[in-house]
C-alpha positions in Angstrom: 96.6 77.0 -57.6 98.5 79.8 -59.5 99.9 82.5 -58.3 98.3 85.9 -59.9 99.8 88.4 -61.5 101.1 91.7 -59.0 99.6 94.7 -59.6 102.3 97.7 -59.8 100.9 100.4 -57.2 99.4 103.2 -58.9 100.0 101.5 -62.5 97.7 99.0 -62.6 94.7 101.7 -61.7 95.9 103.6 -64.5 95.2 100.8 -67.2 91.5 101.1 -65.8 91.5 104.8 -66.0 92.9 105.2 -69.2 89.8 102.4 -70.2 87.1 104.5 -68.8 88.4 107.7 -69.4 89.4 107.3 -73.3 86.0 105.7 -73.8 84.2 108.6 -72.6 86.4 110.7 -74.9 84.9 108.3 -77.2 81.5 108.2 -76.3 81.0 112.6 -75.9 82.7 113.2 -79.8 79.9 110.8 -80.9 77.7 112.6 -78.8 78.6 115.6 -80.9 79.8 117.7 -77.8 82.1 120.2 -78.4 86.0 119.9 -77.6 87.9 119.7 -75.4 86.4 116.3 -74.3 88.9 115.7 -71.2 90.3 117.1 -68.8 93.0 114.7 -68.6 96.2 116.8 -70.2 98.1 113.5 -71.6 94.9 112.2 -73.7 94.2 116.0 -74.8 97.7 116.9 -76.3 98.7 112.5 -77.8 97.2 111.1 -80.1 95.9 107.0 -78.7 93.4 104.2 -80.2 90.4 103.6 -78.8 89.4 101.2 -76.2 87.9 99.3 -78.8 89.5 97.9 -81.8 86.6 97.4 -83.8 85.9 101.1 -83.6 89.5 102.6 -85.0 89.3 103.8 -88.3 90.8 101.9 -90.4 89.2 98.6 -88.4 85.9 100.3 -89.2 86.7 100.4 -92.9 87.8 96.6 -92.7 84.2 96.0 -91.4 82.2 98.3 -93.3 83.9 98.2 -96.9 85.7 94.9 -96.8 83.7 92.3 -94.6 80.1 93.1 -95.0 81.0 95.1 -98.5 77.9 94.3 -100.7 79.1 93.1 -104.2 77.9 89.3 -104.5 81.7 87.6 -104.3 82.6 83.8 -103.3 83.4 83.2 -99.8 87.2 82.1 -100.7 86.9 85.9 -102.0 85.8 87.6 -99.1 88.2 85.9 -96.7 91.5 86.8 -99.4 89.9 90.4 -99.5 90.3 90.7 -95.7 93.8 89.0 -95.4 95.0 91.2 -98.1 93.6 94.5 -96.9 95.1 94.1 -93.7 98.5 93.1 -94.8 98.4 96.9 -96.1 95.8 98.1 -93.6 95.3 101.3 -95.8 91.9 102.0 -96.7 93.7 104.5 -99.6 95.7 101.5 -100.8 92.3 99.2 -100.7 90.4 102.4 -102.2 93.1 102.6 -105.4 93.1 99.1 -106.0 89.2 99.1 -105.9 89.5 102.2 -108.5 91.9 100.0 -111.0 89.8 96.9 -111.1 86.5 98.5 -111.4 85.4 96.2 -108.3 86.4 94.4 -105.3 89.6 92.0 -105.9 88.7 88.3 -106.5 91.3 85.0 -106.5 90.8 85.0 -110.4 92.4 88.4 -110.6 95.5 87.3 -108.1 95.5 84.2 -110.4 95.5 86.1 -113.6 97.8 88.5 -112.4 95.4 91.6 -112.2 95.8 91.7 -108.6 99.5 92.7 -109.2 98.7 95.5 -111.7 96.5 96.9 -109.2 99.0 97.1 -106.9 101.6 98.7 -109.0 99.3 101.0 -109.7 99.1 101.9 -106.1 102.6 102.2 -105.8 102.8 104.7 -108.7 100.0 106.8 -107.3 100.6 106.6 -103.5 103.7 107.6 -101.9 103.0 104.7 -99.6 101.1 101.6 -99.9 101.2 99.8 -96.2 100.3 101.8 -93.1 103.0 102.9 -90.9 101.2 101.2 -87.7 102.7 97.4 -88.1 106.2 96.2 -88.7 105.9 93.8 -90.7 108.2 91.1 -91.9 110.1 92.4 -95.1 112.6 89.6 -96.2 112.3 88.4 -99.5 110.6 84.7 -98.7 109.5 84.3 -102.0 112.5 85.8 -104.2 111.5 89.3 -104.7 112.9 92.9 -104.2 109.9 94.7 -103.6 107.9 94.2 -100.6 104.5 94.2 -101.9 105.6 91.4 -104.2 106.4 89.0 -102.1 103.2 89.9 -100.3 101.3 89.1 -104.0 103.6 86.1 -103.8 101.8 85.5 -100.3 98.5 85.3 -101.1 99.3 82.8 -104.1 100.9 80.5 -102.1 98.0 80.6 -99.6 94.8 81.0 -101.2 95.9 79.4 -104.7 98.2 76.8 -103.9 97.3 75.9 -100.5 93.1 76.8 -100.6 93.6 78.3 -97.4 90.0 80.4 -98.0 88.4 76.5 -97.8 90.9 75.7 -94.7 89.6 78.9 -93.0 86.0 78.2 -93.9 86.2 74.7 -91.5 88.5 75.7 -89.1 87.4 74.4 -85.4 88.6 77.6 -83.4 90.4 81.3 -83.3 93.4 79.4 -82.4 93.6 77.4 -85.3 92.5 80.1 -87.5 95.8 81.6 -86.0 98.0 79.0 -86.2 97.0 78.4 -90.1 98.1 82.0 -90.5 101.2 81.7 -88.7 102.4 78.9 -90.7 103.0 80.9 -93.7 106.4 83.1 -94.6 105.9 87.2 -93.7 103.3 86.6 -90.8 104.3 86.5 -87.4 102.3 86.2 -84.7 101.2 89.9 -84.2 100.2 89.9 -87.7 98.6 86.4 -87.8 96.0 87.0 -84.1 95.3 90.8 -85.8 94.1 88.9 -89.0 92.3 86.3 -87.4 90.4 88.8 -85.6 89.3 90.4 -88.7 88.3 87.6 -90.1 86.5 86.9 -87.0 84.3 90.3 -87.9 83.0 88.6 -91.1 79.9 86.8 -90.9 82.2 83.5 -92.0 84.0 83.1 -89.0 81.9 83.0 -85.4 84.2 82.6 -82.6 84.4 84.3 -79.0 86.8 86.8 -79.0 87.8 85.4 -75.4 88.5 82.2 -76.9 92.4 83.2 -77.6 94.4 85.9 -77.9 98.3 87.0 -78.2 100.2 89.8 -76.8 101.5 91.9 -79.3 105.7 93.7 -78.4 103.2 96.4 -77.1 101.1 94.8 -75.0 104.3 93.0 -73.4 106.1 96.4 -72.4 102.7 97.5 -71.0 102.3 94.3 -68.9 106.1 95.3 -67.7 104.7 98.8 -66.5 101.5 97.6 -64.9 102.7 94.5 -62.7 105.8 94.2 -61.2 105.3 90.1 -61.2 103.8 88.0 -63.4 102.6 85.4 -61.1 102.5 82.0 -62.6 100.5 83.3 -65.6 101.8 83.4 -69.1 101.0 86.6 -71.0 97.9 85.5 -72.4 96.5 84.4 -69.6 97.1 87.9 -68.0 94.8 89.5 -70.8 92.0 86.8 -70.5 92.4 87.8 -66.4 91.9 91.6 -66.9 89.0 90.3 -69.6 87.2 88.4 -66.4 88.1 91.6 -63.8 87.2 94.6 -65.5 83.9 94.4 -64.0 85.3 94.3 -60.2 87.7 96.9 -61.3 85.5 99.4 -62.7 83.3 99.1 -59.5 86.4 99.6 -57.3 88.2 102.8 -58.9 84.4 104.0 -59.1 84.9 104.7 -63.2 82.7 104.3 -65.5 82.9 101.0 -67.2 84.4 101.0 -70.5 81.7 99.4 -73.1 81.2 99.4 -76.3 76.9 100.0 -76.6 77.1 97.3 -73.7 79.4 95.3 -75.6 82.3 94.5 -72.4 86.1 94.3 -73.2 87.2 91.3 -75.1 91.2 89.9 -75.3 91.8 91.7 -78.2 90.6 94.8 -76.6 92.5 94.4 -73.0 95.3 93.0 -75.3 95.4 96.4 -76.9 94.9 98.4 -73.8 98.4 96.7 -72.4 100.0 98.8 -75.3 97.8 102.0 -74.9 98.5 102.3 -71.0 102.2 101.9 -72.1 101.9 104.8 -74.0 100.3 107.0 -71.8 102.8 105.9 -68.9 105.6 107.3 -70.8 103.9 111.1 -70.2 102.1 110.0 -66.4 105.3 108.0 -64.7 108.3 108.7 -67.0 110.9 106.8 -63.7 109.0 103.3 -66.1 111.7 103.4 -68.5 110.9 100.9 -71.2 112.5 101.0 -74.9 110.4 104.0 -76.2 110.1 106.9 -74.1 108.0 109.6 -75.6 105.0 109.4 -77.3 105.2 110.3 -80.7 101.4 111.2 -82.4 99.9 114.0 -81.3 96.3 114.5 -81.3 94.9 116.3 -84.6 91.2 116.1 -85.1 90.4 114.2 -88.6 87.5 116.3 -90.1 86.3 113.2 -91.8 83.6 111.7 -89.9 83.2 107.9 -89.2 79.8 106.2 -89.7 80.1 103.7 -87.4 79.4 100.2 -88.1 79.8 97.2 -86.0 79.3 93.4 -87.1 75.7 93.0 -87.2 76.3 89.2 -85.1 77.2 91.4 -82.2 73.7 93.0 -82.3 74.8 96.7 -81.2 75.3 98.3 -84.5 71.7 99.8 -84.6 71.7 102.3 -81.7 75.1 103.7 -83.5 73.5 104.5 -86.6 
């Protein structure tokens, strides 16, 4: 039998906390109660995500505009669209290249070499074209000086050369969807799990979230602040355990649970949580020391509101609207 991982005293109740308490925050803005909407001083004055990925703003314009966007387009189509927005995860980017092509990018305009106009175009408009949330891989795999063209280069070699759209269409699991993405130059294994989740939002890919998941550099120096041992899991399996004892948890610190319209945390949720509750231990118990020690967005309300929409397979997107 294997050991389990060791909570930290005090730290591993504040990954629950922060859970509950940053999905209320969530739950009374949608409300439309006024501010403030905590009492906590740490979540008032920084800037974090939300418990859940899929409702972040940018993950909500993946979902909304880019996954269940409604111009008629080829499947093969629809999975480049949401490999290539998220290499830039910028809805502006997606919004400008949109603008230049009168429509929604298709493999016959990365083929004809439309796809690359549109993107200069971007780069001449905008004074930056990827978000500054990932690091991503910039080396010059495919002979280029400029970032984004190796990324152009990218998408050739997968979804031209390689038919990766028709690889992705019959792939048995989340797994493999990863490992496809992973085998490719510029995508690591950060980058490939956070694409295969959002090609897990479409309605072409249908896998449990729970089926596989990796820990991002964030997540790891979280997992460093909340257990002091490991046990004789490997990271992953410490995110699928905190998937299967959130319930427990909840119940025992007497929060609220953290769900989404009923919707419990998935992997790629706890997964993200790991680096959230790294963050906010920076401010609550400053002796961690880790490799970052301050946290550097502070919280600014975006006017903009969000219309939330959540992948209709997952059946709670109605009570939000």
């Amino acid at each position: 039998m294997k050991r389990p991982p060791i909570p930290r005293p005090r730290v591993y109740d504040l990954y629950w906390y922060f859970a509950s308490e940053r999905q209320q925050i969530f739950q009374r803005r949608l409300a439309g109660k006024p501010a403030p909407w905590t009492d906590d001083p740490i979540l008032h004055e920084y800037k974090f995500c939300n418990v859940f990925r899929a409702a972040d703003r940018v993950s909500q314009y993946m979902i909304r505009d880019v996954c269940y966007h409604t111009v008629p387009c080829d499947d093969e189509d629809r999975l480049f669209q949401i490999v290539a927005f998220r290499t830039f995860s910028k809805p502006e980017t997606w919004d400008t290249i949109i603008t230049f092509l009168g429509r929604q990018p298709t493999l016959d305009d990365l083929a004809s070499g439309q796809f690359t106009k549109a993107i200069k175009h971007a780069t001449a408009s905008q004074t930056a074209i990827y978000t500054g949330a990932f690091i991503l891989c910039a080396n010059d795999a495919y002979g280029h000086h400029k970032k984004y063209l190796n990324h152009v280069a990218l998408f050739r070699h997968m979804f031209l050369s390689d038919r990766l759209g028709a690889k992705l269409l019959i792939a048995p699991s989340l797994q493999a969807i990863f490992e496809l993405l992973r085998s490719y130059p510029l995508i690591g294994n950060f980058m490939a799990y956070q694409i295969a989740i959002d090609l897990n939002y479409s309605s072409l890919v249908n896998f449990d979230e729970n089926d596989f998941t990796m820990p991002g550099p964030g997540a790891l120096r979280g997992m460093q602040k909340v257990f002091t041992d490991l046990g004789d899991f490997k990271p992953a399996e410490v995110i699928q355990w905190m998937t299967e004892h959130q319930d427990d948890e909840f119940r025992r610190l007497k929060l609220p649970p953290a769900t989404l319209f009923g919707r419990k945390l998935h992997a790629i949720d706890c997964q993200g949580l790991f680096c959230e509750t790294d963050k906010y231990c920076r401010e609550a118990v400053p002796e961690l020391a880790s490799a970052r020690r301050r946290i550097k967005a502070r919280f600014h309300e975006t006017p903009k509101p969000i219309v939330y929409f959540f992948p209709p397979k997952w059946g709670i997107h109605n009570p939000v609207l």
